[in-house]
C-alpha beads as a LAMMPS data file, in Angstrom:
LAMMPS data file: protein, C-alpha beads

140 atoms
139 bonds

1 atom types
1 bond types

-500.0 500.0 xlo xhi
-500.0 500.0 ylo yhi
-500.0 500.0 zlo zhi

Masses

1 110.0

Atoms # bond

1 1 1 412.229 -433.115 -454.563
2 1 1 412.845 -434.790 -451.172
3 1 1 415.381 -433.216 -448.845
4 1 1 416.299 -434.130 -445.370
5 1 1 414.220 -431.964 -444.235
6 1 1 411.149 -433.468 -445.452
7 1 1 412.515 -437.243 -444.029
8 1 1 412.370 -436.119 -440.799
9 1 1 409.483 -433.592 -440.577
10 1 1 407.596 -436.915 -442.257
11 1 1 409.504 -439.212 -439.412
12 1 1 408.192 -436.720 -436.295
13 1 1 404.505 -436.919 -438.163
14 1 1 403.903 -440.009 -438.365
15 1 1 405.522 -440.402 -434.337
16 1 1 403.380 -437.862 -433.537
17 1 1 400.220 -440.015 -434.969
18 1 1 401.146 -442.982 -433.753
19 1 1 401.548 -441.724 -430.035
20 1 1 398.032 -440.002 -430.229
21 1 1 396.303 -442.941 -431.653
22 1 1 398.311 -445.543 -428.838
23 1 1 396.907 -443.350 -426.792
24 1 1 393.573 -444.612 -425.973
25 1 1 391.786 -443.664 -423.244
26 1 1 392.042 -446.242 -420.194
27 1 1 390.222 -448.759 -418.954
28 1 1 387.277 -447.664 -416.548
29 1 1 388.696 -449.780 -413.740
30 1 1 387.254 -447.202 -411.210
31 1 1 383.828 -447.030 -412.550
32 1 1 383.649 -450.725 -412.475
33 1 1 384.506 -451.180 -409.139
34 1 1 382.108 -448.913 -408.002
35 1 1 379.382 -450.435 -409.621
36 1 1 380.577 -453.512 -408.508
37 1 1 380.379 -451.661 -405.036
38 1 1 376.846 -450.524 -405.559
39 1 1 375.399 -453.983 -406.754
40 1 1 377.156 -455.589 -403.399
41 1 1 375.435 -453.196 -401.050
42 1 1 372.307 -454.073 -403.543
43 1 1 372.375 -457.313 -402.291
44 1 1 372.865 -456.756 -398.709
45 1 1 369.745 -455.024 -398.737
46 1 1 367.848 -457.865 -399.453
47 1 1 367.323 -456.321 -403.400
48 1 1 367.129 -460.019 -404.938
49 1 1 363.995 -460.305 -402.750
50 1 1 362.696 -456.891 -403.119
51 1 1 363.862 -455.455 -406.263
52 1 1 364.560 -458.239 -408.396
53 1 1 364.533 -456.585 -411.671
54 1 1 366.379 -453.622 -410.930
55 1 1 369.261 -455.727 -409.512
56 1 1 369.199 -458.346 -412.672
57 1 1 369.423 -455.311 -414.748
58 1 1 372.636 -453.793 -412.910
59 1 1 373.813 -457.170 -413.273
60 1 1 373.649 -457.269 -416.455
61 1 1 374.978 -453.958 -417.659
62 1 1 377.486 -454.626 -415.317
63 1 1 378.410 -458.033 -416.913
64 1 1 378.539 -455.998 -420.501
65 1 1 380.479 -453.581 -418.739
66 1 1 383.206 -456.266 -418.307
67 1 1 382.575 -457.956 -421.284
68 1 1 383.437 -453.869 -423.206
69 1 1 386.429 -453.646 -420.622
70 1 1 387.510 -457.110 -421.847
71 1 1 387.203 -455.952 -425.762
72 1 1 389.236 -452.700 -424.343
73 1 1 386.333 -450.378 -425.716
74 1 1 386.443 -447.992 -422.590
75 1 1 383.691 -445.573 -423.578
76 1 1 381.250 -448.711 -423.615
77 1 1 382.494 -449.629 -420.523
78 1 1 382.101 -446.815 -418.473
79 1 1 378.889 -446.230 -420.204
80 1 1 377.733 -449.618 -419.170
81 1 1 379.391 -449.407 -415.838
82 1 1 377.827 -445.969 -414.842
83 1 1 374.638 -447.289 -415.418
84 1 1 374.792 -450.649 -413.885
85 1 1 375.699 -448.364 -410.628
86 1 1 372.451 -445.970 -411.335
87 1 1 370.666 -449.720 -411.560
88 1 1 371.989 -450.715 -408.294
89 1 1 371.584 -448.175 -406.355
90 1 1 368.188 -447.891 -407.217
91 1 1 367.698 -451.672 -406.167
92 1 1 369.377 -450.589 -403.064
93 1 1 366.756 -447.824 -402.764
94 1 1 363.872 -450.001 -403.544
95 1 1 364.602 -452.875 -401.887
96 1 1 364.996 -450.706 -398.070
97 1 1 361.427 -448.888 -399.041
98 1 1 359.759 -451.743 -399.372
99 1 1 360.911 -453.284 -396.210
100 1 1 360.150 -450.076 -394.670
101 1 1 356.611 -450.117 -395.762
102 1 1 356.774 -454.042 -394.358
103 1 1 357.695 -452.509 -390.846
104 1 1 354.904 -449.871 -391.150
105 1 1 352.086 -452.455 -392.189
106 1 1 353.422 -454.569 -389.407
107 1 1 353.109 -451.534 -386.979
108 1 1 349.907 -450.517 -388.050
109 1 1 348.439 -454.362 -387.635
110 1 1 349.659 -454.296 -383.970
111 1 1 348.488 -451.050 -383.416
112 1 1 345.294 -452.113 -384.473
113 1 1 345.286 -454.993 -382.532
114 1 1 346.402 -453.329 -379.109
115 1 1 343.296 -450.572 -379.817
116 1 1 340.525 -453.263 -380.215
117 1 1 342.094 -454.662 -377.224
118 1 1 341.897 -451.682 -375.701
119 1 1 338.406 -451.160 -376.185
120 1 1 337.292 -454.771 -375.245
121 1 1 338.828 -454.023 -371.969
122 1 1 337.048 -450.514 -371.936
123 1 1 333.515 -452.137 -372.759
124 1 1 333.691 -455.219 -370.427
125 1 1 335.000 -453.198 -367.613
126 1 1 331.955 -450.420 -368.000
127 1 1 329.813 -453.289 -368.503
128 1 1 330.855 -455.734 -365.225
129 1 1 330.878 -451.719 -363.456
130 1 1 326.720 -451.287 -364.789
131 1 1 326.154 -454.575 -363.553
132 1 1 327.190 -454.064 -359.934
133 1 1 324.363 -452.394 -357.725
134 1 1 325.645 -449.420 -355.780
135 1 1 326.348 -449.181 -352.161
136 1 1 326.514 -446.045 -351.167
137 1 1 322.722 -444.293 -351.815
138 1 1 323.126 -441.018 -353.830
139 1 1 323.684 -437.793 -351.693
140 1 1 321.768 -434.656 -352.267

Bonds

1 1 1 2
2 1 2 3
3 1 3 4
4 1 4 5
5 1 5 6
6 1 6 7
7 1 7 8
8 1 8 9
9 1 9 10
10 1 10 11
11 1 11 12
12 1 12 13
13 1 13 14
14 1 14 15
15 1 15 16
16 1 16 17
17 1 17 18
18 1 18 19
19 1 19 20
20 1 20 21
21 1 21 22
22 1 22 23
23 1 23 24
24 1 24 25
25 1 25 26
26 1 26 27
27 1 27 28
28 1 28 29
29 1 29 30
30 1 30 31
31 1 31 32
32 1 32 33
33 1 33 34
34 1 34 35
35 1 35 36
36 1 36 37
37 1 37 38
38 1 38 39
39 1 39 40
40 1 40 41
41 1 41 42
42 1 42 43
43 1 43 44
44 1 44 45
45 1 45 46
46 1 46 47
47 1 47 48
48 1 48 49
49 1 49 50
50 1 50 51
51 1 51 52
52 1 52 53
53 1 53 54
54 1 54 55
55 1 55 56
56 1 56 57
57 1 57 58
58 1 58 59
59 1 59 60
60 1 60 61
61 1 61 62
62 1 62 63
63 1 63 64
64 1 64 65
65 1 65 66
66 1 66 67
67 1 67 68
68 1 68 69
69 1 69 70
70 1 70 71
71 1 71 72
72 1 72 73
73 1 73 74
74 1 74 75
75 1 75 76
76 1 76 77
77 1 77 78
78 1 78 79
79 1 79 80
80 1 80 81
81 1 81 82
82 1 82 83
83 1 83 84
84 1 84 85
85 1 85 86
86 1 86 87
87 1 87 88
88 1 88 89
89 1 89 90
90 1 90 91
91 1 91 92
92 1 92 93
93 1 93 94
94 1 94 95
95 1 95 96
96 1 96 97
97 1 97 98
98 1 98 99
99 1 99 100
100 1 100 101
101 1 101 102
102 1 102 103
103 1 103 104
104 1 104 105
105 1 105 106
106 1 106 107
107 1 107 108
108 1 108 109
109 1 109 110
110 1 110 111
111 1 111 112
112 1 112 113
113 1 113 114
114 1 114 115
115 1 115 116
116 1 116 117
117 1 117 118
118 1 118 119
119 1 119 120
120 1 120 121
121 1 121 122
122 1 122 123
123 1 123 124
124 1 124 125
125 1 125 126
126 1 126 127
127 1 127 128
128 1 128 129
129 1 129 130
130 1 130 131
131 1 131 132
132 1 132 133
133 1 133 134
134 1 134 135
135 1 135 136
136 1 136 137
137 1 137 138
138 1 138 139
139 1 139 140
């Protein structure tokens, strides 16, 4: 038997389900922009030179990121999105190591230059100095 009761205990229900299954969870606009963030800086160190792969690949997730974001499946996105900012920053990373180790072979090449100099200067001076007889006799 069906009473009133019933009607609306049924009515709340199927409110109550329709609320909780509107009520997806949102759209990882934050972890998007951050990755977003992260690839930028990427760049500005010079990654697409240095770190090419790792900066196509955060490109890429990132891209799929938007793509999920687009289809409004938000646990792919921020999936996608969290890693496309692991990816960057590790482009970032790579890219300002590797012109670090630029500056230090750099360094190292002019330091070795400035030492052989060094010692050409040392020999031919000791040598021109040899050369020369002495003026002054030796005292006892």
């Amino acid at each position: 038997m069906i009473t009133v009761n019933g009607i609306r205990n049924a009515i709340w229900c199927a409110i109550a389900f329709g609320i909780v299954a509107c009520a997806v969870t949102p759209m990882p606009m934050e972890k998007l922009a951050i990755a977003r963030n992260s690839i930028e800086r990427a760049e500005q160190a010079q990654a697409a030179q240095f770190a090419e792969v790792e900066l196509n690949s955060a490109r890429n997730k990132y891209a799929a990121a938007r793509t999920a974001a687009d289809k409004r499946d938000s646990v792919v996105a921020a999936r996608l999105a969290d890693q496309a900012d692991v990816d960057a920053q590790l482009a970032e990373s790579t890219a300002r190591a590797k012109q670090q180790n630029l500056l230090v072979v750099e360094m190292d090449a002019s330091l070795r230059d400035l030492r052989k100099d060094t010692l050409r200067g040392d020999s031919s001076g000791a040598a021109s100095q040899d050369s020369q007889p002495d003026s002054t006799p030796p005292q006892r």
